[in-house]
N, C-alpha and C positions, 0 to 999 in steps of 0.2 A: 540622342541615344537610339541605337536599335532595336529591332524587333527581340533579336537574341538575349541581349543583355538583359531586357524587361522580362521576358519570357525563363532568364535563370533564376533573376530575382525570386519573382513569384514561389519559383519551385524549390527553393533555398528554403523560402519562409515556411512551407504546407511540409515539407519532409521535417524541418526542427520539432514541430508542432507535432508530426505525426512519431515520431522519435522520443520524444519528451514523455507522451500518452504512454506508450509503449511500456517507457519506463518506470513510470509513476504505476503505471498497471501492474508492471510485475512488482515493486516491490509491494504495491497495498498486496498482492495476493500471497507473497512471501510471508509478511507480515501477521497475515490474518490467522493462517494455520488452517486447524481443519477448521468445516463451518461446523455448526450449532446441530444438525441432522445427523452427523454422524459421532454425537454423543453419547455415551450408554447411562437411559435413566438413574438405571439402580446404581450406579457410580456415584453420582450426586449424594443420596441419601445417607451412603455408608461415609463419607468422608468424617473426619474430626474438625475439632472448631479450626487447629492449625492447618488444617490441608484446607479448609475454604478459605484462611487468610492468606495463604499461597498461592491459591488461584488468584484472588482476587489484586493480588500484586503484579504476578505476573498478569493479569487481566491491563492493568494499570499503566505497566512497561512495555508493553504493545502498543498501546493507545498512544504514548509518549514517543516513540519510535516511529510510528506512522506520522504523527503530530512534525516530528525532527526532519522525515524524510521531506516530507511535502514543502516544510520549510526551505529544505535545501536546492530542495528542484526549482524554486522562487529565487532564488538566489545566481 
């Protein structure tokens, strides 16, 4: 085997790898939404018991999406 051949190898495997990250990156950040800081407190308080069960599903189906992705990117 040549220098070349060993030398693509290599750069095959660090680019999949480095692609892959990439990917799983943006979807966790797709996923996530906004973060936690750009909440507005007083939002929280006034909600109804049905709009924290709402969140809290959608809360749920994120979690299982991300769970799905990461799965798939293993695959």
């Amino acid at each position: 085997m040549n220098i070349e051949r060993i030398f693509n190898m290599v750069i095959r495997q660090v680019m999949r790898r480095l692609v892959n990250k990439g990917i799983g990156a943006g979807i966790n950040a797709a996923t996530k939404g906004r973060g936690a800081g750009q909440q507005q407190p007083m939002q929280t308080q006034q909600n109804t018991p049905a709009d924290i069960e709402q969140q809290q599903s959608a809360k749920l189906m994120a979690k299982r999406a991300r769970k799905a992705a990461k799965l798939g990117r293993r695959l």
